[in-house]
C-alpha positions as CSV (number, residue, x, y, z in Angstrom):
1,X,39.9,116.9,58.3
2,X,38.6,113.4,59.0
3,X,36.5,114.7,62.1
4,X,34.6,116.6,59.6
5,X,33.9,114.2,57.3
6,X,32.6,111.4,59.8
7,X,30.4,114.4,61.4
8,X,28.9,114.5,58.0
9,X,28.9,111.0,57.4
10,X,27.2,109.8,60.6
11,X,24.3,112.6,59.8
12,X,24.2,111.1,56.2
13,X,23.7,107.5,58.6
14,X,20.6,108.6,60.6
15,X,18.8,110.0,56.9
16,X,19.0,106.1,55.7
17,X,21.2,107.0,53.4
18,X,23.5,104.0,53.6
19,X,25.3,101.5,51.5
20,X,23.4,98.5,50.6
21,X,27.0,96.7,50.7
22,X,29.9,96.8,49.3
23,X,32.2,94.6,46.6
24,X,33.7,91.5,48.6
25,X,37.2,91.9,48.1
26,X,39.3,88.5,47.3
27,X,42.3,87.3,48.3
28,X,44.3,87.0,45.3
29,X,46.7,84.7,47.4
30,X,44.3,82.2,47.7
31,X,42.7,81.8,44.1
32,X,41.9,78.3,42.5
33,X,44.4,78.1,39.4
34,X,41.3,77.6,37.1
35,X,40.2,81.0,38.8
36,X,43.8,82.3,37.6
37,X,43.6,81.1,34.2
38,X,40.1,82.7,33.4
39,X,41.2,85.7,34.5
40,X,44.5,86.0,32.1
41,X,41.7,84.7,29.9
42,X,39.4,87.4,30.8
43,X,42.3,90.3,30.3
44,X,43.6,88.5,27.0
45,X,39.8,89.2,25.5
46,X,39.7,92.4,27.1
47,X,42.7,93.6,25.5
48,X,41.6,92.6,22.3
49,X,38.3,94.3,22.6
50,X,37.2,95.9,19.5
51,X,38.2,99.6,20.2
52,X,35.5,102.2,21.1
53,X,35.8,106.2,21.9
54,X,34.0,107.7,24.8
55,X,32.9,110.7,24.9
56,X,32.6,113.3,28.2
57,X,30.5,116.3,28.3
58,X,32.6,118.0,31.7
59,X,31.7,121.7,32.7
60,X,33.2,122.6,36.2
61,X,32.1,120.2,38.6
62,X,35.3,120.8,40.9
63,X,37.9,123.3,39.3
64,X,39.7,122.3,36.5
65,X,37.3,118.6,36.4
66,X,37.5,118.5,32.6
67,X,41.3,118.0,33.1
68,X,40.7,115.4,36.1
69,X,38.7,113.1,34.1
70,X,41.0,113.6,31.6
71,X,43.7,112.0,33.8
72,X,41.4,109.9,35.4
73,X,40.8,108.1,31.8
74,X,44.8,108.3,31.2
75,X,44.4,105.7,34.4
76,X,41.6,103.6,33.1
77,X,42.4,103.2,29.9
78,X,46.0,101.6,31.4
79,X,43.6,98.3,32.6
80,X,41.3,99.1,29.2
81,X,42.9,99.3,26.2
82,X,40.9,99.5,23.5
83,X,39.0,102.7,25.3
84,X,39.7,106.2,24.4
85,X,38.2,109.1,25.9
86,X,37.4,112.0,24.5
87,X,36.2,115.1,27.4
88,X,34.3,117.9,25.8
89,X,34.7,121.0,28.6
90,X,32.2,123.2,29.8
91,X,31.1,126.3,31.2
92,X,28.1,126.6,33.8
93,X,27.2,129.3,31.3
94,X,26.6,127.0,28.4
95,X,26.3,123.6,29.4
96,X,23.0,122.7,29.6
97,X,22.3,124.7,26.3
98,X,25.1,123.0,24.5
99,X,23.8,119.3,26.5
100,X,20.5,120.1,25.3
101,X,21.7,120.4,21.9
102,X,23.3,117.8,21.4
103,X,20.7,115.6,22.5
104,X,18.2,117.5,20.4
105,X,20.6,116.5,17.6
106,X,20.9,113.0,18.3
107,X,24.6,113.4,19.1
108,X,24.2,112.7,23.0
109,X,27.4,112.8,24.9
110,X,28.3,109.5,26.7
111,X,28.2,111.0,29.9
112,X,27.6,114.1,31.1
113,X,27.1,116.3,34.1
114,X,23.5,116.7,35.3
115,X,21.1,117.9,38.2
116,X,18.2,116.3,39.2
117,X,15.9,118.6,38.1
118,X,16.8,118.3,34.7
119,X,16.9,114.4,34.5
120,X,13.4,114.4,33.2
121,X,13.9,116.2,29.8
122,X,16.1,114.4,29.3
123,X,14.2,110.4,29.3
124,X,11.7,112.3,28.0
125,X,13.7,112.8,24.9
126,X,14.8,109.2,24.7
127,X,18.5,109.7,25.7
128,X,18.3,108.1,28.9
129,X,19.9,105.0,29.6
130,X,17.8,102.3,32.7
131,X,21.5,101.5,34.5
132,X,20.0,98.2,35.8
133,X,20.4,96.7,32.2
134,X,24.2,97.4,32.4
135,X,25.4,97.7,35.6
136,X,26.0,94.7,37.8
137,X,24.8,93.8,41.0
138,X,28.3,94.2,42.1
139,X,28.2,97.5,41.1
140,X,24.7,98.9,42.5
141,X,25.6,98.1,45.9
142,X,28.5,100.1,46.5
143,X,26.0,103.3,45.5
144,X,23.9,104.1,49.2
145,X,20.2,102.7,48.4
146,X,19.0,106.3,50.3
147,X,20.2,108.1,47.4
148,X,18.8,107.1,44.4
149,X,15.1,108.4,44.7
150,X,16.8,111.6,43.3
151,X,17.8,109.6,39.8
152,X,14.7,107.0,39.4
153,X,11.9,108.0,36.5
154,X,9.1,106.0,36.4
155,X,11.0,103.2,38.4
156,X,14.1,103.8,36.1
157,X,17.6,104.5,37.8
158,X,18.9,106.2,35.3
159,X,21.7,107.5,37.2
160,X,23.4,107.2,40.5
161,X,24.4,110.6,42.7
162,X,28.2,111.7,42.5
163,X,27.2,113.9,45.4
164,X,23.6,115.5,46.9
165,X,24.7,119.2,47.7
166,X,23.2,121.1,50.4
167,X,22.5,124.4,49.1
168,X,21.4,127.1,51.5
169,X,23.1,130.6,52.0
170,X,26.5,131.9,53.1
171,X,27.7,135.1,55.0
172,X,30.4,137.3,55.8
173,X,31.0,136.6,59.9
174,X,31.9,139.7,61.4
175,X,29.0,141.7,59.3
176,X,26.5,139.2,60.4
177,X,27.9,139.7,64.3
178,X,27.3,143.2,63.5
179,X,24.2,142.8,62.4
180,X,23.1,141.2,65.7
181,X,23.1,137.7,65.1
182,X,24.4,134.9,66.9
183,X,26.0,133.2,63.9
184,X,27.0,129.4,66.1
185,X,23.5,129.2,67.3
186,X,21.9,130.0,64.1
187,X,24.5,127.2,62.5
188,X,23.5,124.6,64.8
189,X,19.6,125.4,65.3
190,X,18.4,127.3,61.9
191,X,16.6,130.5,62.9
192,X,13.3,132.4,62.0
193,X,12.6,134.3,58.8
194,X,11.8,137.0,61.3
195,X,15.2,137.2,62.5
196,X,16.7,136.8,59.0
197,X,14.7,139.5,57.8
198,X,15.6,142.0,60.9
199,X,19.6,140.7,60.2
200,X,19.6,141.7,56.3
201,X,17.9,145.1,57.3
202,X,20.4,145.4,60.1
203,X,23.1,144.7,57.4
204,X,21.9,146.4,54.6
205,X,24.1,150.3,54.4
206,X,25.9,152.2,52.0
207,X,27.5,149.9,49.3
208,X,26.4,146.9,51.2
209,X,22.9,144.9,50.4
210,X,21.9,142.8,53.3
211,X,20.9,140.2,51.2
212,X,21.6,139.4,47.0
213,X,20.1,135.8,45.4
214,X,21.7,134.7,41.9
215,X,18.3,135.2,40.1
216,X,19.1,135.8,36.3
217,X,17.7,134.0,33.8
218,X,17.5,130.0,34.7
219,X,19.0,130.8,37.8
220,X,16.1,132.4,39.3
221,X,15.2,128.4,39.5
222,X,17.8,127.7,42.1
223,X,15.2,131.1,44.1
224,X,12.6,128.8,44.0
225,X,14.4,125.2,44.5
226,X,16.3,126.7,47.5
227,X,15.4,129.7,49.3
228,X,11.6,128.1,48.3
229,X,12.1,126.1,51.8
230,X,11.7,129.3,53.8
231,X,7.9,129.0,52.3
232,X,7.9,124.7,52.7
233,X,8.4,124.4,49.3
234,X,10.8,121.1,49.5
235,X,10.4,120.6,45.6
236,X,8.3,120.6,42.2
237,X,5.7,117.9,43.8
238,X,4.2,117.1,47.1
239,X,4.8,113.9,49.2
240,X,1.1,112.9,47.2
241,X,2.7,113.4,43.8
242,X,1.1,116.5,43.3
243,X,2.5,120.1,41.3
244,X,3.2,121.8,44.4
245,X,4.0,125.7,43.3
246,X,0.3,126.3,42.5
247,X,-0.2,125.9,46.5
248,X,-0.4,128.4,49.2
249,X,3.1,127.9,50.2
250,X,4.3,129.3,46.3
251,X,2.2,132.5,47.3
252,X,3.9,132.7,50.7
253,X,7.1,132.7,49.2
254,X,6.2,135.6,46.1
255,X,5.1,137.4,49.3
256,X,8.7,137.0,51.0
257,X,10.4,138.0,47.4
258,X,8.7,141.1,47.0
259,X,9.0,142.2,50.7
260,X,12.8,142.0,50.9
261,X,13.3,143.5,47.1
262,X,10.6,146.3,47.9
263,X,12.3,146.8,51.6
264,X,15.8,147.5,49.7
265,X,17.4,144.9,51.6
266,X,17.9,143.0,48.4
267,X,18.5,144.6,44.7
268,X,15.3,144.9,42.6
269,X,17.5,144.2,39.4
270,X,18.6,140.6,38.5
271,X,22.2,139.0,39.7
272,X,23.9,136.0,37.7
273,X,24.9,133.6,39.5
274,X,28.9,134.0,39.1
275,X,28.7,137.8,40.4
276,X,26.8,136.6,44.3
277,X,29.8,135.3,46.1
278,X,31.9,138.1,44.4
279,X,29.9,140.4,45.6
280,X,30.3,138.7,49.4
281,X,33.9,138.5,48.6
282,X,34.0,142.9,48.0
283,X,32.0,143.0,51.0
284,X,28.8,144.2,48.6
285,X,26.8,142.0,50.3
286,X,26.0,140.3,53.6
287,X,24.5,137.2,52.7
288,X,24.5,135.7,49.7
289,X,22.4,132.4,48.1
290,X,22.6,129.7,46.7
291,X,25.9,128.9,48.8
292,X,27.3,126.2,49.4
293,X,30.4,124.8,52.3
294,X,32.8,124.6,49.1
295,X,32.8,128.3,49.2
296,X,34.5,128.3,52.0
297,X,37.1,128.1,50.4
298,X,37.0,129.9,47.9
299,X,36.8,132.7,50.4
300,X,40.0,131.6,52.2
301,X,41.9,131.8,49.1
302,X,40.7,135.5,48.2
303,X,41.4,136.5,52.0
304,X,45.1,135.0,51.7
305,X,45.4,137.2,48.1
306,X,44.6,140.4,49.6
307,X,47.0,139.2,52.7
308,X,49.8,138.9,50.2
309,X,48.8,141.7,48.0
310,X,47.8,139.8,44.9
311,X,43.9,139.9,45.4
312,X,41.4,141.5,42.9
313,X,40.7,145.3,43.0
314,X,38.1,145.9,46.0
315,X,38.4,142.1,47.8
316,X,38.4,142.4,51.4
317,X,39.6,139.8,54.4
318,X,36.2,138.0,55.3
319,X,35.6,134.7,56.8
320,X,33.2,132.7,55.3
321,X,29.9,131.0,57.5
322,X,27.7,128.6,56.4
323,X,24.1,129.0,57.1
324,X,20.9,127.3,56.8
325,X,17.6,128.5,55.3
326,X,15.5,130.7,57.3
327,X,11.8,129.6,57.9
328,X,8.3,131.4,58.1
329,X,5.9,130.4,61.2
330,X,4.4,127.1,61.0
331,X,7.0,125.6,58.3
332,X,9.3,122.8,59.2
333,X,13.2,124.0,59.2
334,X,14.4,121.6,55.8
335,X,17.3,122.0,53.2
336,X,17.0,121.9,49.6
337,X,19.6,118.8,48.4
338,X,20.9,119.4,44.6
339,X,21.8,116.3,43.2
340,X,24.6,115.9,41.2
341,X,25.1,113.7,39.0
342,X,27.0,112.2,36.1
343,X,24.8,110.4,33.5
344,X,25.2,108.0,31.2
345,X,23.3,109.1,27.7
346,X,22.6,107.1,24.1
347,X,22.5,108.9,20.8
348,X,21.8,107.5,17.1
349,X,24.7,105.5,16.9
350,X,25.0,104.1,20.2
351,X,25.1,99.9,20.2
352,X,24.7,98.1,23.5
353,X,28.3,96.8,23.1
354,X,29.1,100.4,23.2
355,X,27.0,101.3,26.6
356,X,28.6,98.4,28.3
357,X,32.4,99.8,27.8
358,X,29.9,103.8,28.9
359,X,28.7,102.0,31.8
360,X,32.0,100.7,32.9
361,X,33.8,103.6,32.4
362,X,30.8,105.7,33.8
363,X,30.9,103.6,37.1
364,X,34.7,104.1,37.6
365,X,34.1,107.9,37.3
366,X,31.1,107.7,39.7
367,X,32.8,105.6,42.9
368,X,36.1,105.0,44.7
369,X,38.9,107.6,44.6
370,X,37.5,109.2,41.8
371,X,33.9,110.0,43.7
372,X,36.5,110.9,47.0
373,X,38.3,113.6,45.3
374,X,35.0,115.3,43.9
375,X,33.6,115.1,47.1
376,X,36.1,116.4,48.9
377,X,36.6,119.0,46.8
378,X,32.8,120.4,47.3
379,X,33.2,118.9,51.0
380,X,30.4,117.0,51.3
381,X,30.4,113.0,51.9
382,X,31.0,110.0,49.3
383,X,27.3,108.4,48.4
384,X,29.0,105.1,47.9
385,X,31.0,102.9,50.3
386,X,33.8,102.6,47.8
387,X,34.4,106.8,47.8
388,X,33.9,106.6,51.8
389,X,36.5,104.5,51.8
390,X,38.5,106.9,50.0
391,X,37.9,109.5,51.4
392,X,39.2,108.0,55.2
393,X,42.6,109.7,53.9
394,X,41.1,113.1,53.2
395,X,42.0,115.8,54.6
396,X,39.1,118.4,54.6
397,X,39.7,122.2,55.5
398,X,36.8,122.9,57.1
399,X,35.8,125.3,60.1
400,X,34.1,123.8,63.1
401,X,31.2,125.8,62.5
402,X,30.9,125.6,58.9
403,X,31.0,121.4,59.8
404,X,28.1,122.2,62.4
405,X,26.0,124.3,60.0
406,X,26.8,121.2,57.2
407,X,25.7,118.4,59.7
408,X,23.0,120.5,60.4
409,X,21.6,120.7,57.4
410,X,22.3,117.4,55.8
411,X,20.1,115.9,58.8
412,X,17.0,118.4,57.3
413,X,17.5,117.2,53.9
414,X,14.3,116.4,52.3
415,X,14.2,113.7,49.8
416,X,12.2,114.1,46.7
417,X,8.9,111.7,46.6
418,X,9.3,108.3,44.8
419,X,7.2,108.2,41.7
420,X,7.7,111.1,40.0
421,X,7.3,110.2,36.6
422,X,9.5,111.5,33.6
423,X,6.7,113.9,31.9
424,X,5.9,115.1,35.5
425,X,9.3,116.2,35.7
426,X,9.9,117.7,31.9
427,X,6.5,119.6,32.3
428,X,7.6,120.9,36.0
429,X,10.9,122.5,34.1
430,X,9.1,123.8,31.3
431,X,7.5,126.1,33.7
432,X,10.1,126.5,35.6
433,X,11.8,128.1,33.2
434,X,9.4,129.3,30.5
435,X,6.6,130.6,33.6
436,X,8.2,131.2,37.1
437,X,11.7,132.3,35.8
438,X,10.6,135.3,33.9
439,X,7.6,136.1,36.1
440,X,9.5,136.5,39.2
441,X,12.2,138.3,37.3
442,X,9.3,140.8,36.9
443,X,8.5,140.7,40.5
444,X,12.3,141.9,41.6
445,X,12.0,144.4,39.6
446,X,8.4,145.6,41.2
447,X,6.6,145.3,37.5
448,X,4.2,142.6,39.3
449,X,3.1,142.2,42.5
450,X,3.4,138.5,44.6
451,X,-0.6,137.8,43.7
452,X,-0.2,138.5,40.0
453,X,2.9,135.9,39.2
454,X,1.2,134.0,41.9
455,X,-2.4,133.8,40.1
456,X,-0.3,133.3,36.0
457,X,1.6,130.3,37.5
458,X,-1.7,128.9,38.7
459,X,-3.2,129.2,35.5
460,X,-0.6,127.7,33.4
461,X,0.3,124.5,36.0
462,X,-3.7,124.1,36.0
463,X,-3.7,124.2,32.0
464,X,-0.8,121.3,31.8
465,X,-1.3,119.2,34.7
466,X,-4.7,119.7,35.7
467,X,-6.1,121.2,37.9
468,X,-7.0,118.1,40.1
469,X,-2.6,117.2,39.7
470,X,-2.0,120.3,41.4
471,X,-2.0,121.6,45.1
472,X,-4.4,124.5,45.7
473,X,-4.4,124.9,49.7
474,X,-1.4,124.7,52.5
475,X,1.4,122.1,52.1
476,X,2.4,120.8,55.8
């Protein structure tokens, strides 16, 4: 609905995070005749462009996405020629294994899906491609100025934001109600972690966990990224560039982990990530995380099945809420913002002729309609004024207070700091996921205690960063 996305849009406003302009359009009535001929000129050369193959590494961004960009390119390639596009599709299962790879191997797609957080590894394996060099200033302004703290290395863009996600948790509405809790308010004012915790106890019975986090293997990460914010953890370093999961906060938050897994609120045994929102879906759980608004409607489709008889064995009729991240005493409401992104990458063969026709191609892929309809399919707000545009036509299914709780937290968003270089943020994922991930996996399933994990992640961040690069006390 178009309500819904100006709500979002005119909280996206207040954060700064807005256009530094757009293209100036022409008046093609009105152009010079020299004007005209170097433009037949400029297609001429264009369609006699040497030809060159793109290739796109596409896991499910939106469903079916591999297929979209495969039409998309069908479109391009109408005003480009000599440009072929190969798409390469994807699980979230195996794509950042088979990315990886591929890099590793020097045989780096042109562009492929990424998320912040891994972004680092990545320049710090020399595929990375500075998007000033290629991209006109045309270009760069149609991208919101706001956004781009989450792709800049070392004062590198090296890509711009398809979308920053607000990840938080999501609920089943009339078990929540049940549960006590006054679902609207908590939508548009956050709540306590005290009141979370008595609603997940409240709605913890029989066949029915109060709470279940996606926490196997690497995405335990998304534990720490996301529901991290109920400790102030906002992200890997602190607004002083700092490693901020040896602080007090980190501890704070092993403490909250082991209290809801050891309370039974919350299974001691590891979930994967595709099994949480089935879960809320069979009514085996109360609240779920990460969630996002897009679930919404996934939810609305599996409620219609079981209407019309065609649902899954055990689905029940729920409706889907929204909700923001809980927070301890003292800690500042905030929500974690995923960026994703699409990135252009070079490999051993790649020529700069060759990353100009990427660029291009990546850019088209990144704004306008094509940036509207990925957008709208996740239901959050274009990051450039050419997909805003776009999206004025779109027509959003959205509840009112799944909107609210999506204003809400887009206006808590906390930006990462500028500055972070690209080892910081290769040696923050190393022990992410070679440190916290299998520690805290040990910690669900009460084989360490909060203080032990706590004290082993201390040790190793203090061993690679230094112990004078990391926070040891309270973050505010």
């Amino acid at each position: 609905m178009k309500k819904i996305v100006a709500l979002l849009l005119a909280v996206v406003m207040l954060l700064g995070l807005c256009a530094c302009g757009s293209t100036s359009e022409k008046n093609e009535d009105t152009k010079a005749p020299e004007q005209t001929a170097a433009n037949d000129a400029s297609i001429e050369t264009e369609k006699e462009a040497a030809p060159d193959t793109i290739t796109v590494l596409a896991p499910p961004v939106m469903n079916d996405y591999a297929n979209y960009v495969r039409t998309a390119a069908e479109e391009y390639v109408k005003t480009h020629p000599n440009i072929t596009v190969e798409v390469i599709e994807t699980t979230w299962a195996d794509h950042q294994d088979k990315m990886t790879t591929m890099c590793l191997a020097g045989e780096a797609p042109d562009i492929s899906y990424s998320e912040t957080g891994w972004l680092g590894t990545y320049v710090e394996m020399g595929v990375g491609v500075d998007l000033k060099e290629y991209m006109d200033a045309d270009m760069l302004a149609d991208y919101d100025e706001g956004t781009l703290s989450y792709t800049t290395l070392d004062d590198t863009l090296y890509a711009v934001p398809l979308y920053i996600s607000i990840q938080a948790l999501g609920g089943n509405k009339a078990m929540l109600e049940e549960a006590g809790v006054d679902v609207e308010k908590v939508q548009s004012q956050g709540w306590s972690y005290d009141e979370f915790l008595e609603a997940i106890k409240n709605g913890t019975k029989d066949g029915t966990w109060g709470f279940v986090f996606a926490n196997q293997g690497i995405t335990t990460a998304d534990f720490v990224n996301i529901f991290g914010g109920v400790a102030g953890l906002t992200g890997s370093f602190s607004d002083e560039l700092k490693y901020a999961y040896t602080s007090e906060n980190m501890l704070n938050l092993l403490k909250v982990m082991e209290e809801i897994t050891s309370s039974g609120y919350m299974p001691n045994y590891t979930v994967a990530a595709g099994e949480r929102l089935v879960m809320l879906q069979k009514g085996e759980t109360m609240v779920t995380g990460k969630a996002m608004p897009l679930f919404e409607t996934n939810c609305r489709t599996s409620t219609a099945a079981v209407q019309n008889g065609t649902a899954e064995e055990g689905f029940i009729e729920m409706e889907y809420v929204f909700l923001p991240m809980p927070t301890l005493d003292g800690v500042k409401a905030n929500c974690y913002g995923g960026g994703g992104l699409l990135v252009p990458f070079r490999n051993a063969n790649t020529t700069d002729e060759h990353l100009k026709n990427v660029v291009e191609f990546y850019h088209y892929l990144s704004s306008g309609q094509c940036a509207a309809d990925v957008c709208d399919a996740v239901m959050l707000p274009a990051l450039c004024e050419s997909g805003r545009k776009a999206q004025e036509n779109s027509e959003l299914v959205q509840s009112e207070g799944n909107a609210i709780a999506s204003a809400y937290c887009t206006s808590i968003l906390v930006a990462p700091p500028t500055g972070i270089t690209a080892e910081q943020s290769a040696n923050a994922e190393t022990i992410l996921n070679e440190v916290i991930v299998p520690k805290m996996e040990a910690l669900i399933a009460g084989e360490a205690t909060a203080e032990e994990v706590y004290k082993i992640i201390c040790d190793e961040a203090f061993a690679l960063f230094g112990e004078e690069n990391c926070e040891t006390g309270l973050i505010g």
